[in-house]
Predicted model as a PDB file, atoms N, CA, C, CB and O in Angstrom, pLDDT in the B-factor column:
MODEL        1                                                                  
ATOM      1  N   UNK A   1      34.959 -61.658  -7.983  1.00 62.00           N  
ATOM      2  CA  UNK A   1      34.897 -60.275  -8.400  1.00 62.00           C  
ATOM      3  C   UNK A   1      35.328 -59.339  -7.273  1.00 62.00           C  
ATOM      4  CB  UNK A   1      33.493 -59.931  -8.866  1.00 62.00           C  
ATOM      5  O   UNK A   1      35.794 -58.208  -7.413  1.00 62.00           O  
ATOM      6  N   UNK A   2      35.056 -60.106  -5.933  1.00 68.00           N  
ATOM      7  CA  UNK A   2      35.154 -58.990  -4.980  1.00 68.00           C  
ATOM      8  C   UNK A   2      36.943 -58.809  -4.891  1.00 68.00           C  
ATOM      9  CB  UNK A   2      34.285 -59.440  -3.334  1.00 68.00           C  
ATOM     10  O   UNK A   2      37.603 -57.787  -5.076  1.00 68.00           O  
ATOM     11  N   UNK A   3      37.408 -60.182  -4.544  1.00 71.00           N  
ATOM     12  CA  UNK A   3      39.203 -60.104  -4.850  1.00 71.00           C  
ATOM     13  C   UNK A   3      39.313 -58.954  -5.567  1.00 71.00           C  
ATOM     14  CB  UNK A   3      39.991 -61.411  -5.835  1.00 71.00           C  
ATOM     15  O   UNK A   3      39.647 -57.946  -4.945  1.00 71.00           O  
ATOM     16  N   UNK A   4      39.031 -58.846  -7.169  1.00 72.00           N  
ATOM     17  CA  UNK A   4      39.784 -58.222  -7.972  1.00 72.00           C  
ATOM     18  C   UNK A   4      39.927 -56.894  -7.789  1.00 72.00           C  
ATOM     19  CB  UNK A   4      39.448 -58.437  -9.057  1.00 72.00           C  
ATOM     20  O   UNK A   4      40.964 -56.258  -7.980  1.00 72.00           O  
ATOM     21  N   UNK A   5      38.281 -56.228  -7.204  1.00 76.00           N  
ATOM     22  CA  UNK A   5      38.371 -54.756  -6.721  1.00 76.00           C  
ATOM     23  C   UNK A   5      39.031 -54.674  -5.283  1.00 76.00           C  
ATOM     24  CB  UNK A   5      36.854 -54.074  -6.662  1.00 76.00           C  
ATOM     25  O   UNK A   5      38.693 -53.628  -4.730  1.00 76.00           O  
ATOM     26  N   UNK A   6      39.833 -55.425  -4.541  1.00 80.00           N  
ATOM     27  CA  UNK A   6      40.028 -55.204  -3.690  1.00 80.00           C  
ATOM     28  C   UNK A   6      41.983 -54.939  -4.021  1.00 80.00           C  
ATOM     29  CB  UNK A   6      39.256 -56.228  -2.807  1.00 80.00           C  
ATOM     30  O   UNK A   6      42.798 -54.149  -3.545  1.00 80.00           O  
ATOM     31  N   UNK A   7      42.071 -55.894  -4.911  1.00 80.00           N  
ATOM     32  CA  UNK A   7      43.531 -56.190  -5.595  1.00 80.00           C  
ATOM     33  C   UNK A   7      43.479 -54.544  -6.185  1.00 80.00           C  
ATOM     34  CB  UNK A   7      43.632 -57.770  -7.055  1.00 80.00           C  
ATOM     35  O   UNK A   7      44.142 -53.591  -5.778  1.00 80.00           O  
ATOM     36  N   UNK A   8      42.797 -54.566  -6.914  1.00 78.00           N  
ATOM     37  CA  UNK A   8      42.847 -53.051  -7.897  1.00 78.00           C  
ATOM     38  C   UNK A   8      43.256 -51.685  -6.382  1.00 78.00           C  
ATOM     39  CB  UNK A   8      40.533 -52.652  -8.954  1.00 78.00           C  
ATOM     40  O   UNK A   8      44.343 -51.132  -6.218  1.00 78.00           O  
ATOM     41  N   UNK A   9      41.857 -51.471  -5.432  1.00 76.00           N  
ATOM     42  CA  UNK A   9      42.595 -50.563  -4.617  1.00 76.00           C  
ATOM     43  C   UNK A   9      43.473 -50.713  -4.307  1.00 76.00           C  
ATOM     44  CB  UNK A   9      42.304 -50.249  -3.792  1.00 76.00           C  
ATOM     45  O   UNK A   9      44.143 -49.681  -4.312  1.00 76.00           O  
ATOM     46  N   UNK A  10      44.114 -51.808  -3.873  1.00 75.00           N  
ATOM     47  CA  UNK A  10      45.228 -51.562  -3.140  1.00 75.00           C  
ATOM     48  C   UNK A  10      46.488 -51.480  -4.098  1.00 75.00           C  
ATOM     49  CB  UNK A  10      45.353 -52.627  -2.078  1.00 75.00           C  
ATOM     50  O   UNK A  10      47.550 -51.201  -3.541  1.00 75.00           O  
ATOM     51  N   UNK A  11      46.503 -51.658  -5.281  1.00 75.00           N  
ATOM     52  CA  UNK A  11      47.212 -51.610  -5.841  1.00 75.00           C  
ATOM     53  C   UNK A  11      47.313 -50.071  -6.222  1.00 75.00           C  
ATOM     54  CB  UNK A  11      47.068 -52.541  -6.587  1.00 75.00           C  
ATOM     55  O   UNK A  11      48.459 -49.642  -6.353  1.00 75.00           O  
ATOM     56  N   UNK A  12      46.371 -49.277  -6.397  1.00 73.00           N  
ATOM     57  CA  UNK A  12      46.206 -47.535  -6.555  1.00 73.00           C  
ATOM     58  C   UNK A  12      46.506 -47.137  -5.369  1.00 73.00           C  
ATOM     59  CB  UNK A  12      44.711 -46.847  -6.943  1.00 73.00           C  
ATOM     60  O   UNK A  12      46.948 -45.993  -5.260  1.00 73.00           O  
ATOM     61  N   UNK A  13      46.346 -47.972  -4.173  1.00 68.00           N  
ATOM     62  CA  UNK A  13      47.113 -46.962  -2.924  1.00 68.00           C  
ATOM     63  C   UNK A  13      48.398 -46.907  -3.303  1.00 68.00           C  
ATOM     64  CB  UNK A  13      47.117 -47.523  -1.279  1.00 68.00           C  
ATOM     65  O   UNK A  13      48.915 -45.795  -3.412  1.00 68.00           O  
ATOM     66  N   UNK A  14      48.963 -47.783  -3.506  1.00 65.00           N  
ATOM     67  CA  UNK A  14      50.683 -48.011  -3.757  1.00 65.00           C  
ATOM     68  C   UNK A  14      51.126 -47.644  -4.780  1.00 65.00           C  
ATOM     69  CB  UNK A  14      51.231 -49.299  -3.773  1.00 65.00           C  
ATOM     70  O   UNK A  14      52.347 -47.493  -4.761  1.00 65.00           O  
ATOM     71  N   UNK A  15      50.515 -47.378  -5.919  1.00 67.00           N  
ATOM     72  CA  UNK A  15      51.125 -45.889  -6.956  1.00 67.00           C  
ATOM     73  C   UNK A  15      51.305 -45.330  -6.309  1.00 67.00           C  
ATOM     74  CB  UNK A  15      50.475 -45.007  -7.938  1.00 67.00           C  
ATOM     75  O   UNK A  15      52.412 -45.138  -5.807  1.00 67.00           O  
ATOM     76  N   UNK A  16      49.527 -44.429  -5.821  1.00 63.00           N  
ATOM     77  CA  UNK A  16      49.532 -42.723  -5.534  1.00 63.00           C  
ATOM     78  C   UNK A  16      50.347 -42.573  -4.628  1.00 63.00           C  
ATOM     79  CB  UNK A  16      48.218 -41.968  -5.049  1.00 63.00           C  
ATOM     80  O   UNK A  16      51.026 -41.572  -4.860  1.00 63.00           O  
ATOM     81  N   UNK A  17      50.779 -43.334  -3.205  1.00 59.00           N  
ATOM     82  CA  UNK A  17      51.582 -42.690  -2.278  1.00 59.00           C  
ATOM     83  C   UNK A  17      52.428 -42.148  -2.565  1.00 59.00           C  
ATOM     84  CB  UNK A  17      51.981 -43.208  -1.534  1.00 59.00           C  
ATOM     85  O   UNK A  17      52.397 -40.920  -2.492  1.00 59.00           O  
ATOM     86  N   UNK A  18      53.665 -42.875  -3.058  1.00 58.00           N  
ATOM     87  CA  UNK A  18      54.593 -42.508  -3.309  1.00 58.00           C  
ATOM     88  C   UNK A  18      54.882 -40.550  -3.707  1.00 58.00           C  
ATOM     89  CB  UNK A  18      54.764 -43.532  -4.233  1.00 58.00           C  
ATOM     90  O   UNK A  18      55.924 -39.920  -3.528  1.00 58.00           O  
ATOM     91  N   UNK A  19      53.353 -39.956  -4.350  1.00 63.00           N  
ATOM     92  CA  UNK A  19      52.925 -39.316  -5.721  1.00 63.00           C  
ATOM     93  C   UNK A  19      53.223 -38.392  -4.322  1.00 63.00           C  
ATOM     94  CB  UNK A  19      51.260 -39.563  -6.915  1.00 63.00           C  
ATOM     95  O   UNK A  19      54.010 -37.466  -4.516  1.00 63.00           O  
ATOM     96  N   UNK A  20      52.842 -38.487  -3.321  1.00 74.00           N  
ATOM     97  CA  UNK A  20      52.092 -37.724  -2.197  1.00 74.00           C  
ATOM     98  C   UNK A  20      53.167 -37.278  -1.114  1.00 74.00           C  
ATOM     99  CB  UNK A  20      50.895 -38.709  -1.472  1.00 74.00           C  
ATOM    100  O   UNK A  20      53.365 -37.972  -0.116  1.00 74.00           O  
ATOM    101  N   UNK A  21      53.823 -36.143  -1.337  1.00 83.00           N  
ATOM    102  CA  UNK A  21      54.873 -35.882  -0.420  1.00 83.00           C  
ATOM    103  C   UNK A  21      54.334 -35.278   0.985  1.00 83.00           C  
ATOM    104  CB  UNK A  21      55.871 -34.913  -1.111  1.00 83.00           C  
ATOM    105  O   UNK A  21      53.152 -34.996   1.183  1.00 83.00           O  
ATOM    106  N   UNK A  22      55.347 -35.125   1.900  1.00 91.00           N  
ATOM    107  CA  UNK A  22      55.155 -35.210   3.581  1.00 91.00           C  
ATOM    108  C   UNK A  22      55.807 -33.823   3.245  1.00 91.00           C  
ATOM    109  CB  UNK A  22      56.035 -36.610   4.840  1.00 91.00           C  
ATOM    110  O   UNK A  22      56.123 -33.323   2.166  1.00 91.00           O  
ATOM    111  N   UNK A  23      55.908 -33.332   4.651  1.00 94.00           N  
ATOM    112  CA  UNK A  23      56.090 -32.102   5.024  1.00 94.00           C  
ATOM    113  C   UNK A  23      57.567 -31.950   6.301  1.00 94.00           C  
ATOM    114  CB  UNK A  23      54.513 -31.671   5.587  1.00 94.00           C  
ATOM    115  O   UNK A  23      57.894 -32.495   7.356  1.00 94.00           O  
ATOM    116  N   UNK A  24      58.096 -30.870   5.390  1.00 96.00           N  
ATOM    117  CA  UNK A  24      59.282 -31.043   6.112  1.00 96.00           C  
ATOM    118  C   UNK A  24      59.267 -29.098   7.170  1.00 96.00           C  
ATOM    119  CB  UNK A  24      60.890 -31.455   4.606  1.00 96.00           C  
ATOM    120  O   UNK A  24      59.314 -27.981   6.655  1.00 96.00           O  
ATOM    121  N   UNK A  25      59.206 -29.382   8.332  1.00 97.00           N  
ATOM    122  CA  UNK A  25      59.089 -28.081   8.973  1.00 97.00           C  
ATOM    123  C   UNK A  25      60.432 -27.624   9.464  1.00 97.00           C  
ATOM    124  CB  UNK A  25      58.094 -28.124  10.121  1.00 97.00           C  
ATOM    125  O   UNK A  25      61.348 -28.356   9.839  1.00 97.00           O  
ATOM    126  N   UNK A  26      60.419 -26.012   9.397  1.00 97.00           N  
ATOM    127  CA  UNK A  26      61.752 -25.401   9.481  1.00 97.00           C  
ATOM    128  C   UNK A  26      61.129 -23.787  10.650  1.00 97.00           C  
ATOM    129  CB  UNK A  26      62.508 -24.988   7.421  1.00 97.00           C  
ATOM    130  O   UNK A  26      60.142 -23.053  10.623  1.00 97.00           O  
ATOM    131  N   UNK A  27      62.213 -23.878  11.418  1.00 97.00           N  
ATOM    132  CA  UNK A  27      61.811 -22.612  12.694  1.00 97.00           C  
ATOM    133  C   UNK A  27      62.777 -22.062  13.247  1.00 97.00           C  
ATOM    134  CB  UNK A  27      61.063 -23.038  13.962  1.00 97.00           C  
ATOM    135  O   UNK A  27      63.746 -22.659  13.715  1.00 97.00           O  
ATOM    136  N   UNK A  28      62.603 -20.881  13.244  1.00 95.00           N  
ATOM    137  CA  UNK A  28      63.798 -20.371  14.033  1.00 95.00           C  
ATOM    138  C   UNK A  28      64.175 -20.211  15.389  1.00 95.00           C  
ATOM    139  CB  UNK A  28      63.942 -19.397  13.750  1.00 95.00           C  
ATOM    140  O   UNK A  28      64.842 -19.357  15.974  1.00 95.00           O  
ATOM    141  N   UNK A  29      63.501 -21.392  15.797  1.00 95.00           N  
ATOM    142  CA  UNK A  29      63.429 -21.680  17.266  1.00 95.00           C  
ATOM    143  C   UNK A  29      64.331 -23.280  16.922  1.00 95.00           C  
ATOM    144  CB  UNK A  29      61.472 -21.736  18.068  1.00 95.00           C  
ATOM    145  O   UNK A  29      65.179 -23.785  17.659  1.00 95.00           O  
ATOM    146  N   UNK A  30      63.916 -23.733  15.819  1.00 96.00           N  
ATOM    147  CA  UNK A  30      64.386 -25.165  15.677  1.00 96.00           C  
ATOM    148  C   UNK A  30      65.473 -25.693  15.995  1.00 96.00           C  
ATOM    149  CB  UNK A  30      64.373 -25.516  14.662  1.00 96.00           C  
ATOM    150  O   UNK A  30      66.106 -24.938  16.733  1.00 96.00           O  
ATOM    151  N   UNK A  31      66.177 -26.981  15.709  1.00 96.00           N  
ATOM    152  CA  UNK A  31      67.347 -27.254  15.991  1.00 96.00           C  
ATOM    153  C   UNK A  31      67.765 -28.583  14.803  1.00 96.00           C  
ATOM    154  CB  UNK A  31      67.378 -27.568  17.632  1.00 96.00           C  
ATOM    155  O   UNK A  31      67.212 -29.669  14.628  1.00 96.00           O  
ATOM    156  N   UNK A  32      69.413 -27.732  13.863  1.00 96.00           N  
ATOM    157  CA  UNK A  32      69.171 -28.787  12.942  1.00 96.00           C  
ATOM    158  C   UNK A  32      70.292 -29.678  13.634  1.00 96.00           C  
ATOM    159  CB  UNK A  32      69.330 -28.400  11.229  1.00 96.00           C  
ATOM    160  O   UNK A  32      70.828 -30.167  12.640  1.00 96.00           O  
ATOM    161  N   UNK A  33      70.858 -30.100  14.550  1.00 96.00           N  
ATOM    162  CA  UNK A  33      71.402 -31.018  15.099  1.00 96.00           C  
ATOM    163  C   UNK A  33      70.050 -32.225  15.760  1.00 96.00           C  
ATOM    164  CB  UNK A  33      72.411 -30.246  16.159  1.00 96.00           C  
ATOM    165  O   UNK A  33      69.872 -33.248  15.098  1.00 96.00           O  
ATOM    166  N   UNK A  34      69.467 -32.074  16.626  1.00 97.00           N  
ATOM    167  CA  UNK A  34      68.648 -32.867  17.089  1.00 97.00           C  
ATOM    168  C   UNK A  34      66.854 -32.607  16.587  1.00 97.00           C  
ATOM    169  CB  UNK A  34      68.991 -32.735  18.577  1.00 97.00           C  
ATOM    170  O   UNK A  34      65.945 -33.121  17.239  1.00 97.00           O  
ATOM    171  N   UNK A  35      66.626 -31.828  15.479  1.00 97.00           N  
ATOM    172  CA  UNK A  35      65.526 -31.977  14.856  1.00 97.00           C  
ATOM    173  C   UNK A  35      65.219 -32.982  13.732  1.00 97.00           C  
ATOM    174  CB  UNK A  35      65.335 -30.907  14.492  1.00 97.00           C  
ATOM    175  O   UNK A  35      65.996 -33.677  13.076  1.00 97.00           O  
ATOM    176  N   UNK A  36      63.841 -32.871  13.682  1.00 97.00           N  
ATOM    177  CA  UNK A  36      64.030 -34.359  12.471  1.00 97.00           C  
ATOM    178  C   UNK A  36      63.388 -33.801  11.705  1.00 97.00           C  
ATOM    179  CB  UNK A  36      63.427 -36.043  12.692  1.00 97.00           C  
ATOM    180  O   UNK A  36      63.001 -34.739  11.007  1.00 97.00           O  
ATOM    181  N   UNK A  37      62.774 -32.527  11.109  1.00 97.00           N  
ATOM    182  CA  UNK A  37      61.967 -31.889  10.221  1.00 97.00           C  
ATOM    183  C   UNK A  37      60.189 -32.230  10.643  1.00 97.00           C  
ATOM    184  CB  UNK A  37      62.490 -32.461   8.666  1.00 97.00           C  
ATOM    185  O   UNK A  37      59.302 -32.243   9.791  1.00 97.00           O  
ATOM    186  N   UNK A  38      60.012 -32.428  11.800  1.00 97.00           N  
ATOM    187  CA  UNK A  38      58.582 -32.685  12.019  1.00 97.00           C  
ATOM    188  C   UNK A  38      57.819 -31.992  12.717  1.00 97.00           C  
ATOM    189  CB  UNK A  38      58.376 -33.690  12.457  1.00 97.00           C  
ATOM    190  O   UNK A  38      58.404 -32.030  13.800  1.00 97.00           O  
ATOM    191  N   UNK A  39      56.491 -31.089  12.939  1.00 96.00           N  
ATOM    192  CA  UNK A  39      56.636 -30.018  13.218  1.00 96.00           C  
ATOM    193  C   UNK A  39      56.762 -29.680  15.156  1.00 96.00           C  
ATOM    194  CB  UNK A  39      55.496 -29.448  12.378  1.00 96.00           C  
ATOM    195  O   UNK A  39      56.878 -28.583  15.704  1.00 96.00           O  
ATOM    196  N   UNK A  40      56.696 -30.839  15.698  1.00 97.00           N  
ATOM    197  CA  UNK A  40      57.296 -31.188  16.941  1.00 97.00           C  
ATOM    198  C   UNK A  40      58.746 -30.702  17.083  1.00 97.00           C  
ATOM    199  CB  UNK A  40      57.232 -32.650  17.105  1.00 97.00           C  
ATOM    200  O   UNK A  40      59.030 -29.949  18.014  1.00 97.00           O  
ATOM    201  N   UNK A  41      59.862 -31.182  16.023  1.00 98.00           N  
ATOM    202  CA  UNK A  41      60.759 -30.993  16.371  1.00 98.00           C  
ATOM    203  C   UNK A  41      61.819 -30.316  14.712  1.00 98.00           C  
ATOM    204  CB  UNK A  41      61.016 -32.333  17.228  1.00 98.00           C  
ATOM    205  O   UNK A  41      62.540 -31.004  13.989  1.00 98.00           O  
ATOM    206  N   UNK A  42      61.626 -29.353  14.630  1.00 98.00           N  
ATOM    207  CA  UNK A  42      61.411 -28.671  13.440  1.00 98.00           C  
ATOM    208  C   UNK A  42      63.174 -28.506  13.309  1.00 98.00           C  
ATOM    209  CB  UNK A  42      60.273 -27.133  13.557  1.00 98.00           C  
ATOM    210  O   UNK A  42      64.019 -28.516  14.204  1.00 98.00           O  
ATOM    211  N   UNK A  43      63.335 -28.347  11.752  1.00 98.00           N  
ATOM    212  CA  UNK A  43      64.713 -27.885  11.608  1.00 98.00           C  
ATOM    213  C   UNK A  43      64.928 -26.282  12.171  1.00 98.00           C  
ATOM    214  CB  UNK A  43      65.093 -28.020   9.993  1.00 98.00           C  
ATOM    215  O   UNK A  43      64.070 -25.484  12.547  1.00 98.00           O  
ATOM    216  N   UNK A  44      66.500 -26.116  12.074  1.00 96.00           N  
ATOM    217  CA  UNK A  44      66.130 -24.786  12.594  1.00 96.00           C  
ATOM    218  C   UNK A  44      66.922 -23.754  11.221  1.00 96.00           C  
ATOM    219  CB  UNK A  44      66.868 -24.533  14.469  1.00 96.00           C  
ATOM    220  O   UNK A  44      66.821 -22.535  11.353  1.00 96.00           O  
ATOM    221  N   UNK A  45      67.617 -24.261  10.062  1.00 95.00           N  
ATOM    222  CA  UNK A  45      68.234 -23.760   8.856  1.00 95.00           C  
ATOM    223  C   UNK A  45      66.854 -24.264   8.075  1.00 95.00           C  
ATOM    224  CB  UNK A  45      69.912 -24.453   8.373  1.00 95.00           C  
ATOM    225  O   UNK A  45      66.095 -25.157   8.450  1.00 95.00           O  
ATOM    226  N   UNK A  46      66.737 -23.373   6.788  1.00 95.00           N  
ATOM    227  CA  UNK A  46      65.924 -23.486   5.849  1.00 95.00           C  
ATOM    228  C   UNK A  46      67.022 -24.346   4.883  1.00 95.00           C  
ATOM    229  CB  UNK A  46      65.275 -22.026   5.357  1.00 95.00           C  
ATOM    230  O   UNK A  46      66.573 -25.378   4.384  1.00 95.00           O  
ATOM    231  N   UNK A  47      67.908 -24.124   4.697  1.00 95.00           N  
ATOM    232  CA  UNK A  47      68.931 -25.058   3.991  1.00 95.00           C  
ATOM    233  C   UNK A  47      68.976 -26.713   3.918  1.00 95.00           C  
ATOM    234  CB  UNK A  47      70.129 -24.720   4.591  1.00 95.00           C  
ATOM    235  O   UNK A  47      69.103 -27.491   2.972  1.00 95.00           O  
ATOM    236  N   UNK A  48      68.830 -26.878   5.196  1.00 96.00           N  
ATOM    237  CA  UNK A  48      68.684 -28.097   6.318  1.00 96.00           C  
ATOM    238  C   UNK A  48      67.801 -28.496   5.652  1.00 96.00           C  
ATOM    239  CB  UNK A  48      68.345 -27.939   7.909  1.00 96.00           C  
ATOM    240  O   UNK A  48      67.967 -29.456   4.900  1.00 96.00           O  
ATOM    241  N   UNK A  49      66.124 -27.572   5.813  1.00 97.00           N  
ATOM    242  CA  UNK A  49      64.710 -28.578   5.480  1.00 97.00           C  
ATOM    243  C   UNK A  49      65.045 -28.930   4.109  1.00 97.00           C  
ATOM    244  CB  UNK A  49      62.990 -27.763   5.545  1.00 97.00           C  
ATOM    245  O   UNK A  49      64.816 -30.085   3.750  1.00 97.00           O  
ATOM    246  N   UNK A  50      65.686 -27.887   3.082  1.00 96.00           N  
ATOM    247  CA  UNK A  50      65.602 -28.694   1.805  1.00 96.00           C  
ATOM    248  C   UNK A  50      66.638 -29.522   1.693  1.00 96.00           C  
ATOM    249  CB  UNK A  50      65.556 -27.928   0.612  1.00 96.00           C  
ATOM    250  O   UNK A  50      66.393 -30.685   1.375  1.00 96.00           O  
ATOM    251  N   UNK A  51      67.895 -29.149   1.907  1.00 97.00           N  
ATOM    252  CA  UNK A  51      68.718 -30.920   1.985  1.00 97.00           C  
ATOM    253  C   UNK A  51      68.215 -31.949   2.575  1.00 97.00           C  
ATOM    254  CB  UNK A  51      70.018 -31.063   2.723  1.00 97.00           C  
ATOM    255  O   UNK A  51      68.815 -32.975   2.255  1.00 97.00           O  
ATOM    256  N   UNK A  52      66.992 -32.184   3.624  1.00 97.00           N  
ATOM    257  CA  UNK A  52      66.656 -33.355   3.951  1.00 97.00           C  
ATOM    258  C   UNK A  52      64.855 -33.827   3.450  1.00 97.00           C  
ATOM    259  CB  UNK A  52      67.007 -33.325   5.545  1.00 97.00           C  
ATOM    260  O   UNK A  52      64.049 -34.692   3.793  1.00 97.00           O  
ATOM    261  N   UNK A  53      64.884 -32.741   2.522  1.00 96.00           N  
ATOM    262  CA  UNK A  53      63.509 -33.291   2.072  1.00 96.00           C  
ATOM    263  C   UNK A  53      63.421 -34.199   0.729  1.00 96.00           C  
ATOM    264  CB  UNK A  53      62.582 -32.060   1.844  1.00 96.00           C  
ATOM    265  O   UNK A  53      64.177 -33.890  -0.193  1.00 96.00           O  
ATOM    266  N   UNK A  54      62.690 -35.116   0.592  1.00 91.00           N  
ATOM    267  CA  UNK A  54      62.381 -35.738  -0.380  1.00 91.00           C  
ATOM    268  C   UNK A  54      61.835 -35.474  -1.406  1.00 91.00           C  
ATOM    269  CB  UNK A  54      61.979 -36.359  -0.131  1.00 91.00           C  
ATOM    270  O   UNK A  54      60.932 -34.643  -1.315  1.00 91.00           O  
ATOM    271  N   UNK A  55      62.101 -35.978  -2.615  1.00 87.00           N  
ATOM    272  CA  UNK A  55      60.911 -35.154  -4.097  1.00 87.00           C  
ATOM    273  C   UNK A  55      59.404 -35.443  -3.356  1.00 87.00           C  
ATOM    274  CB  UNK A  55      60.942 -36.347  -6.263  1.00 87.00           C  
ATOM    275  O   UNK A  55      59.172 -36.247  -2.453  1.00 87.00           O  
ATOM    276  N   UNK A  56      58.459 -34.518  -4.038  1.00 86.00           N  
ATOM    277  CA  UNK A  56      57.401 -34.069  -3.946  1.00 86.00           C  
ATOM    278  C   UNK A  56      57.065 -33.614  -2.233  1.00 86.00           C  
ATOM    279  CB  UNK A  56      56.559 -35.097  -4.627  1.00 86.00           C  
ATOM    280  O   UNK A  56      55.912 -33.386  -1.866  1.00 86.00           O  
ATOM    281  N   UNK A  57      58.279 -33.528  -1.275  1.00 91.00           N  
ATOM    282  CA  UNK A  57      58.180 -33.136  -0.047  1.00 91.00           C  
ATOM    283  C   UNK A  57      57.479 -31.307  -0.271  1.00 91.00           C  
ATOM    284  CB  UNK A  57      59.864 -33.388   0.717  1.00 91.00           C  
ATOM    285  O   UNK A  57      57.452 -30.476  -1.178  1.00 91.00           O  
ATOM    286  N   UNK A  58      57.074 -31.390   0.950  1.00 92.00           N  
ATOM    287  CA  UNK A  58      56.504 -29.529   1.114  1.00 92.00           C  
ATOM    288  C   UNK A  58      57.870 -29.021   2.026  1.00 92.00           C  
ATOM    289  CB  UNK A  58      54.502 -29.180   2.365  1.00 92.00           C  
ATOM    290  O   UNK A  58      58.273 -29.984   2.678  1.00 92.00           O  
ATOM    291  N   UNK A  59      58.531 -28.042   2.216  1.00 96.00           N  
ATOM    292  CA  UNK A  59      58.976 -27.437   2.880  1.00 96.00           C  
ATOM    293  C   UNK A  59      58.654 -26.510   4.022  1.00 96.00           C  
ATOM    294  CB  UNK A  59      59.359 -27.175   2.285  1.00 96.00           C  
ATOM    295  O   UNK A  59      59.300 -25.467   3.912  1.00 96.00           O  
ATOM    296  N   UNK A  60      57.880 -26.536   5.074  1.00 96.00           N  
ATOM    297  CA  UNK A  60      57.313 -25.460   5.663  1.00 96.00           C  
ATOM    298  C   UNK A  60      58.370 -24.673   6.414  1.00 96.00           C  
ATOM    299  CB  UNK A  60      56.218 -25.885   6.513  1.00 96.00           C  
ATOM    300  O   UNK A  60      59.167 -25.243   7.159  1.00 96.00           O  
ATOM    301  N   UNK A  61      58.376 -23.246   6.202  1.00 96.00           N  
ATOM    302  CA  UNK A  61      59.388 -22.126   6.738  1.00 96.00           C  
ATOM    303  C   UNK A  61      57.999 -21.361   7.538  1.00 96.00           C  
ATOM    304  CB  UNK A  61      60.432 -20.998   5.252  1.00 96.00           C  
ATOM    305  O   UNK A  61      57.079 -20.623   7.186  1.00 96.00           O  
ATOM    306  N   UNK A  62      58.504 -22.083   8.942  1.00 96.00           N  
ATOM    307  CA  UNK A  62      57.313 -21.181  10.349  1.00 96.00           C  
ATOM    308  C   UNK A  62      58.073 -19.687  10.193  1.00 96.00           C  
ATOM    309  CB  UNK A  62      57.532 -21.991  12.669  1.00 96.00           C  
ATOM    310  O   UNK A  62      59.228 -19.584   9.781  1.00 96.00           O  
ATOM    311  N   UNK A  63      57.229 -18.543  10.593  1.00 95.00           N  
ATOM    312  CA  UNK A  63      57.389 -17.537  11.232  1.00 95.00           C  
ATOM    313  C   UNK A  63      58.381 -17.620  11.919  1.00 95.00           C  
ATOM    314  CB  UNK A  63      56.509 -17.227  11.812  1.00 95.00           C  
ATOM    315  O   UNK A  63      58.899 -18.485  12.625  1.00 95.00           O  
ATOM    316  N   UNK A  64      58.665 -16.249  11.524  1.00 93.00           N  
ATOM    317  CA  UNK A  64      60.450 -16.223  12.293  1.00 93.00           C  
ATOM    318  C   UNK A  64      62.190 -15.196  11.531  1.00 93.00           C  
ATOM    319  CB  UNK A  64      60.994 -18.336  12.101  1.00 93.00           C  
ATOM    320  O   UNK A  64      62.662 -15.191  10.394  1.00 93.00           O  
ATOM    321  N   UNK A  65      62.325 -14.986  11.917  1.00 91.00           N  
ATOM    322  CA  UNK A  65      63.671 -13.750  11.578  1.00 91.00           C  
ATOM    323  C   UNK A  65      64.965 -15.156  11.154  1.00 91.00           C  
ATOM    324  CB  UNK A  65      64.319 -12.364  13.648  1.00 91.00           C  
ATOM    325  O   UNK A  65      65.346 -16.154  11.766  1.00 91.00           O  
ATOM    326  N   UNK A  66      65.300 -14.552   9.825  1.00 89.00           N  
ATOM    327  CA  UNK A  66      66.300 -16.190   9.699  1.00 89.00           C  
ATOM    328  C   UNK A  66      67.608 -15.162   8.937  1.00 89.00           C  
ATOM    329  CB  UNK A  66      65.358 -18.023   8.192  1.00 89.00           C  
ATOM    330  O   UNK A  66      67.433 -14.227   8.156  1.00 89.00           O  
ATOM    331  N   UNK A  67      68.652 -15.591   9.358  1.00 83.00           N  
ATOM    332  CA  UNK A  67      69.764 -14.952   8.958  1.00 83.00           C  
ATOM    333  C   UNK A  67      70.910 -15.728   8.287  1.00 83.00           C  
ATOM    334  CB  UNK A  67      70.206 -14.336  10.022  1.00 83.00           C  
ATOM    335  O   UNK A  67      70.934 -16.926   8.568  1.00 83.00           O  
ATOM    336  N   UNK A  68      71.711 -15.349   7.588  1.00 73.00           N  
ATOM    337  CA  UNK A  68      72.537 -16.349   6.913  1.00 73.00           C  
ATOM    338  C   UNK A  68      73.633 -16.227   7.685  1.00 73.00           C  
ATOM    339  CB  UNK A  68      72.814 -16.181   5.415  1.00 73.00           C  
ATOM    340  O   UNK A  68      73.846 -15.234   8.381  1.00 73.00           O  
ATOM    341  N   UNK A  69      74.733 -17.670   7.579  1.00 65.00           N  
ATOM    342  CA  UNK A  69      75.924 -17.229   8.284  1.00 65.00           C  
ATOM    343  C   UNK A  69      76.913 -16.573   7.923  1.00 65.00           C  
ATOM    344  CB  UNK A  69      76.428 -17.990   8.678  1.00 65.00           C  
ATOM    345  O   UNK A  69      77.813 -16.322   8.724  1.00 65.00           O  
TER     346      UNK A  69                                                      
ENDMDL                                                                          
END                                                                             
């Protein structure tokens, strides 16, 4: 019995993740050449965070003056 509830969680971790998007950070300090969207090393186009975010990703747009080209 104990297997089966153990089979069952882990089998509901590995649905829900997927369900559960990450966070993609964007700054106008950032840099979208050598940033990776993390909030260490943040994009620096808002364009950028959403072309490189994944479905159910968050987009975070930090504080900051952003201008188009």
């Amino acid at each position: 019995m104990k297997t089966i509830n153990i089979l069952y969680f882990i089998s509901t971790i590995l649905l829900i993740t997927p369900l559960i998007g990450g966070t993609v950070f964007v700054s106008a300090t950032g840099d979208d050449d050598s940033g990776d969207g993390s909030s260490d090393a943040p994009y620096l186009t808002i364009q950028k965070g959403i072309d490189e975010a994944d479905a159910m990703d968050t987009v975070m747009v930090l504080d900051g003056i952003y201008t188009g080209g």
